[in-house]
Every structure is written in C-alpha cells, then in structure tokens.
N, C-alpha and C positions, 0 to 999 in steps of 0.2 A: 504494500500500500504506500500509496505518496504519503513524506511526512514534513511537517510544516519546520521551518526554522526561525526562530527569534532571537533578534540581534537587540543587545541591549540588557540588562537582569535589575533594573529597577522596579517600581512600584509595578508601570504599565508593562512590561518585558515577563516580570513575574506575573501579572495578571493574566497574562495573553496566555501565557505558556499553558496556567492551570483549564483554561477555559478550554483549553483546545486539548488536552491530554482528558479532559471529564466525559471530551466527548469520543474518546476511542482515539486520535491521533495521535501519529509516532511526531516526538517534539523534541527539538533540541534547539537550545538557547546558549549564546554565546556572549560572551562579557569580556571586554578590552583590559576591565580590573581584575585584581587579582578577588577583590570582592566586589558580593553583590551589592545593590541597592541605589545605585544611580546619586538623585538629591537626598536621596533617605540613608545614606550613609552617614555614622556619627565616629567622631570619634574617640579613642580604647579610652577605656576605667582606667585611673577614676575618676575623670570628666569628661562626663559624655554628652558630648555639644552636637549639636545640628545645624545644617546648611541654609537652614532656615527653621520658620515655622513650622511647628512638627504636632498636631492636634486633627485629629477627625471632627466630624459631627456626625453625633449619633443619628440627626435626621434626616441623612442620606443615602444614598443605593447602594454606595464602597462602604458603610460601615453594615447595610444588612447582610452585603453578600458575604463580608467576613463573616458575619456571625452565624453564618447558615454552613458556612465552610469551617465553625469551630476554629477559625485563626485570631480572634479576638486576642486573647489571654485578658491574665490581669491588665486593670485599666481602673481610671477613678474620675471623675467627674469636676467641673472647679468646685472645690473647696470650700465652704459656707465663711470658712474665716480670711478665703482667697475674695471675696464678696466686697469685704470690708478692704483690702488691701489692692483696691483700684483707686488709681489716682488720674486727673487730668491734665494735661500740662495747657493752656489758655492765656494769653497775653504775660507770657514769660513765667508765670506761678502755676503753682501745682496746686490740684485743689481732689476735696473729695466726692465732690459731687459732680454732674454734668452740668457747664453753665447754662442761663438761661435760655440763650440762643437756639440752642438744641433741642429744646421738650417741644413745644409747639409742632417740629417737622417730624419727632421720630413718634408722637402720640397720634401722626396721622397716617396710617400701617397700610390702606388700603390702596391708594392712590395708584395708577397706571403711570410708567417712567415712560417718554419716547426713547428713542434708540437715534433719532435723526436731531438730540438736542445733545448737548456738552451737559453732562452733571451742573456744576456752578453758575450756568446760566439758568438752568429749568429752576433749582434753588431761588436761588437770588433774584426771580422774577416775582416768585412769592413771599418771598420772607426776608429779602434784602442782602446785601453783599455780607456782611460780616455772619450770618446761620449760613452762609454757604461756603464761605472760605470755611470757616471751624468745621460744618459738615463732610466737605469734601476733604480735609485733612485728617479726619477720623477713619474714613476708606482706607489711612494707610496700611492699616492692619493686613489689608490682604492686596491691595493693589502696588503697593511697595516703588510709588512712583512719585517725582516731586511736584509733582501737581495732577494729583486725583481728578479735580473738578475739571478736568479736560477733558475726562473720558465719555463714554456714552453715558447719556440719565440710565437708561435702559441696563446697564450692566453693573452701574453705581450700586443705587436703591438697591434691587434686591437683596445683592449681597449685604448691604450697610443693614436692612432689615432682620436676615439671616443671622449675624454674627454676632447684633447688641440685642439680642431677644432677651424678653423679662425674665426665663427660662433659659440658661445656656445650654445651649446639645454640643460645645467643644468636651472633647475626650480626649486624653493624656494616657496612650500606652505605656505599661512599666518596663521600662530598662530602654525606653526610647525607641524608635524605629525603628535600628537595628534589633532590634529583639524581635520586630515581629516579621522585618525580611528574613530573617531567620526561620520563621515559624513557616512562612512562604514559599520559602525556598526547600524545606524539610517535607512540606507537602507536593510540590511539584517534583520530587523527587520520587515520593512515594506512589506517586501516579503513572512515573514511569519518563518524567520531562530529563532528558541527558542535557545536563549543566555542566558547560566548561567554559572555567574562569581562565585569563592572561591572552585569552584569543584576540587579537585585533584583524579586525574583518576589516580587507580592502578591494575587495569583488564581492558583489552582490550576490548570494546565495539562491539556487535553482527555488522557483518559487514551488508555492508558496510561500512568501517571506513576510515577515513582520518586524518593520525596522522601529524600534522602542528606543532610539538615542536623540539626544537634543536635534533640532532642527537643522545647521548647519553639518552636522556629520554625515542626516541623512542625505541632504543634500549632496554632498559629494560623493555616499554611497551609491543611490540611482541614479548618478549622473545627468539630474538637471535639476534647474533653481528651486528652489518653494518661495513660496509671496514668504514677504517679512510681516513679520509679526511685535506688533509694539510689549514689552516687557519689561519688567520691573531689575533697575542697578543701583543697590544701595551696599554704605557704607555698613560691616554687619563687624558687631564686637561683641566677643562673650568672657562675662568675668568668672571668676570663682572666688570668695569672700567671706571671712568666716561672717558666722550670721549672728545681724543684732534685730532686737526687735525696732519695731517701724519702717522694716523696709520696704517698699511697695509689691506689692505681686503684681500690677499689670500700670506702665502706664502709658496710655494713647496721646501722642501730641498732637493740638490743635492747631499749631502755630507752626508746625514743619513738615506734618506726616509721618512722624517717626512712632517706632513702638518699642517698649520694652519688658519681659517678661522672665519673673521668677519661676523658675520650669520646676524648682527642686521642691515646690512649695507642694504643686499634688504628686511629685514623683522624686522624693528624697534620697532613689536609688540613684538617682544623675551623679552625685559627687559625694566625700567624706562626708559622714559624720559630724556634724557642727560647721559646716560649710553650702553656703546657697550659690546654686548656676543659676547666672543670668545671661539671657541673650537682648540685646540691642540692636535694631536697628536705622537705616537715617537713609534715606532716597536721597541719592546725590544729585545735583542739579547738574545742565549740560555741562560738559567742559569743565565738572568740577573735581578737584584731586583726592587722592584716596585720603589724603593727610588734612585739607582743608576740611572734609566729609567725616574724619574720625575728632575733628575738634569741635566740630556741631554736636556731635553723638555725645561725644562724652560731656559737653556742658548740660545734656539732657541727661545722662547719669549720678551724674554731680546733684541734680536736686532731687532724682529717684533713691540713690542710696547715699545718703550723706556721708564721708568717712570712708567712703569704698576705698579710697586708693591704700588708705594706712591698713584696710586689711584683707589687701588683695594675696591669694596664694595662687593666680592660675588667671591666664589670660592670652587670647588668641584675637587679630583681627583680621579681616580682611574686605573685598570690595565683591558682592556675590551678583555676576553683569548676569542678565537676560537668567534669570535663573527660578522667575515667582510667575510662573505661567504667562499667558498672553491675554493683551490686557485689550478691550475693543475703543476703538475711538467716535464718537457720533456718526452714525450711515451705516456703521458695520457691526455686525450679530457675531456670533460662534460660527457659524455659518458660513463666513466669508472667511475664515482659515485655513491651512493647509490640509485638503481633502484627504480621509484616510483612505480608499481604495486611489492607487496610484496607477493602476492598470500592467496585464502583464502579471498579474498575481502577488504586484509589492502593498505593503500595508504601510499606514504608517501610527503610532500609537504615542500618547506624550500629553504633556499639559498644557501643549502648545498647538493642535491641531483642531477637526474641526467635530467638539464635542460639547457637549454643555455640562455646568459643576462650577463646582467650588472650591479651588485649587488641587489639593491630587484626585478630588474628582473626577476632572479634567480627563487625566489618565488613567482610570478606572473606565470612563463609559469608551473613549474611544478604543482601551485594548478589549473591552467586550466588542465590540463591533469590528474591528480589524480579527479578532478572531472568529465571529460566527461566518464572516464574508472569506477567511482562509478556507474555515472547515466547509463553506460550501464551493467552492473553486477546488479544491481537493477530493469534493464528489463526484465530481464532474468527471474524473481522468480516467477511462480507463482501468482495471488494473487487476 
C-alpha cells in the first residue's frame, strides 16, 4: 500500500502523522532536529522555557481531540489566586483592574466584527481613539504585533472575546509542551508512524506528502513561492527568580502590546523549588533592534516584578521573527493563506496556512485536513 510521509515532527507534523496512521496508513515522519516538537520545543530542567506562549483552550477542537486521544495528561487551569495576580500596564502604571476605557467595548460580547475594516478604526468609531488604542494593544496576547489595531476587526474581536472571557478555558500542561510532544510522539509511535529525527529533507518526498515546516522551508521544499503571510516578531525574555510575594502572574500592556506571564504559578514543575519562570514578551516595531526591543521589555519587567534583577538565577533572551502564527490584515480571512492541498499530492500543514483557530489551533485543523485529503489521494492509487 502507498504510505504517506510527513516532513516536519511539530504540533501539526505530529498531528498529521497520528491522523493518518488511525486511519490504517503506513506513515513516516521526518525531523531536521534531532528533537521533536517544532515551536513547542522547551528547553532541559531545570528551566523549562518556551518559544513562546505555550497554553490550550479547553474550548476548542485540538484540546477535544486530545482528550479523546487520552494525550491530555496532567494539566491545571488558571489558578483562582492567579485571578488576583493580573495586572494592567495603562499610561505607564500598573494597575489591578481593567481601566475604564475597556468595560463598555468588552460588556458588548455580541457585536459582528467586518473583516474589510482595521480593528482600531471599527473601535475608535465607536468608542473613541484612546478604548481602541488600549483595546487593540490588549490583542497583544496572541497577535504579538506592534500595532494590533491594524489588523482585520474580523480577526481582532473574536479572538480578544475568546481569550478575556469571564470564564478562562486557557490550560497549562504539566512539564510544558515538551511533555506532551512526548506523549504524541509515544503515540504515533504506537500506531505504527516511523519517526526519524536529524533527517534534513532536500527533495521533496514521493507523495503523498505532508510538508508541516515553517512557510519559507516549504517553500523551497516544493519549489515554488507561497503568498507571505503577515506575523508576529517580538522581542521574547524569560527570567528565573527566586520568588517573593506580589509578583504578578499575568501582565497585558496597554500602552505597547507586550505581555508577561508567571508560567510556574499553575505549573511549579517549570523550574526549582522557590524559584518562578517568567516569560516576557514586546512586539518590536519596524526597523527596531533586538537591544533597543529588550530595553522596552525589561522596563515593562521592572514594574511587573520589582527587584527581579537582584534575584535573578537564570535568564535567556532572544528576538522570536514570524514565529506567533499569521496574522490577517483588513480584506483578508484565513482563507486567503497558503492553500493546504498544493497539488501533485503535497500538503501543506502549520499555523501559518489556510485554516481557522486560535494559534496552534491553527495547526491542529489544517494537519487534520492535509491528512484526511492524503488518506484520500492515497485511495485512489492503485495497489
């Protein structure tokens, strides 16, 4: 029988593989690293940091189909004392509440967003320039861009509805990501997917094929362009600290985009013993340097954890380019990104393609669908 190959062993690489081995195909997946896990890669104990944001929502299709698939594991919820430990950042002060600007637009839940309007413009026609600057810099949670309110309304809202619900459906895997690529990859194993890590693929494999690497790889894999896709490049700093109290667990800036989050707060496996990981991040503006982008960040640290530098034991920075999925600009849907059936039997799978979600949702629907269009192009041969 024809058996399908998948290039790439991240979230979408591993989801693709399982989906197409459940259904009876011979499947092998090939990884340029020597590990798996693409952006969900962390790195070793005992601070185990992420390449970003690293949280499900339980209200979504990637967190049912884990759970149907038993790859959950343990996991924990925010924290009722994490509740308390949100902070605002708004005309340069940290505050505990949401300012006022804000209640009026997020108490009105029901509203239709256009898709052919800029977020900050469709705001700020109703509720004035300064609820949409602070709204559309609250976005930066998940759009990781320096100026949010540029994007589509249509792509904004939802998500901005989604993420500050009264109710949080974000979920915190224990031992990070990598624990549960791990769990992923133990399953796709057990199903019969042949995984081999340090392969770097530079011809295109007999299809059908399922290319699950960033956009520019695949790009040079199938040997021709894909539309670009706009994406989030921010300045990303993660500390380790021993831990005092009053330090924040969450804080969204209004005034930059930036975010920051005490990860060890619902998952204290991340680092020692009396030690809290925090990850930070800051949307660099054009043209802006990693160094000029890490002095913004850290003055936004500076008033999230007071005192952090005198009791830093662990810290890593770096600049994370195109790397928070694709982000739509007014006119353009999910829709209008890089088509997963690529013809010829290539697929293409990512959180950059053309799927809809909420960041590795993103790459959850498209490798279900680049895998159910393998398995059926695979029916077709023959054999």
């Amino acid at each position: 029988m024809e058996s399908i190959t998948v290039v790439g062993g991240g979230l979408a690489g591993l989801t693709a593989a399982i989906v197409c081995a459940e259904s009876g195909a011979r499947v092998r997946l090939l990884e340029a690293h020597r590990t798996l896990g693409g952006r969900a890669r962390t790195t070793g104990a005992p601070y185990v940091a992420h390449e970003g944001p690293h949280v499900f929502y339980s209200d979504g299709p990637f967190w049912d189909w884990l759970a149907a698939c038993d790859l959950i594991g343990a996991h924990t919820a925010v924290p009722l004392r994490g509740l308390a430990g949100f902070r605002f950042r708004h005309g340069g002060r940290l505050r505990r509440t949401p300012p006022a600007v804000l209640l009026p637009v997020l108490t009105r839940r029901s509203r239709p967003a256009p898709a052919d309007l800029d977020f900050h413009t469709w705001i700020r026609e109703r509720h004035g320039a300064a609820t949409a600057t602070a709204l559309s810099n609250l976005a930066g949670v998940f759009a990781f861009d320096a100026d949010p309110g540029r994007l589509s309304a249509a792509f904004v809202w939802p998500r901005l509805l989604r993420v500050f619900t009264a109710n949080p459906a974000a979920r915190y895997v224990t031992g990070g990501w990598s624990a549960l690529i791990d769990r992923l990859a133990a399953h796709a194993r057990a199903l019969g997917v042949r995984i081999e890590t340090g392969v770097r693929v530079s011809e295109l494999p007999a299809p059908p094929v399922i290319v699950a690497t960033s956009l520019d790889a695949a790009a040079t894999l199938i040997g021709s362009p894909l539309p670009r896709v706009e994406s989030g490049r921010t300045a990303l700093l993660d500390v380790a600290v021993r831990a005092a109290p009053g330090d924040a667990f969450v804080v969204s800036d209004l005034d930059e985009a930036g975010w920051l989050e005490r990860f060890t707060l619902p998952d204290p496996s991340l680092a020692p013993a009396g030690e809290s990981l925090i990850q930070a991040q800051l949307p660099l503006r054009p043209g802006e340097s990693k160094a000029d982008g890490l002095a913004r960040l850290e003055a936004l640290v500076d008033q999230a954890l007071p005192g952090w530098r005198t009791r830093l034991t662990w810290r890593r920075d770096a600049v994370a380019h195109r790397r928070t999925g694709a982000l739509d600009l007014p006119g353009h849907t999910w829709r209008d990104r890089p088509a997963i059936a690529r013809g010829g039997g290539v697929f293409l799978a990512g959180d950059q393609v053309a799927a809809p979600g909420l960041l590795s949702e993103v790459s959850f629907h498209s490798a279900v669908t680049a895998a159910r269009l393998a398995l059926a192009l695979r029916s077709t041969v023959p054999g």
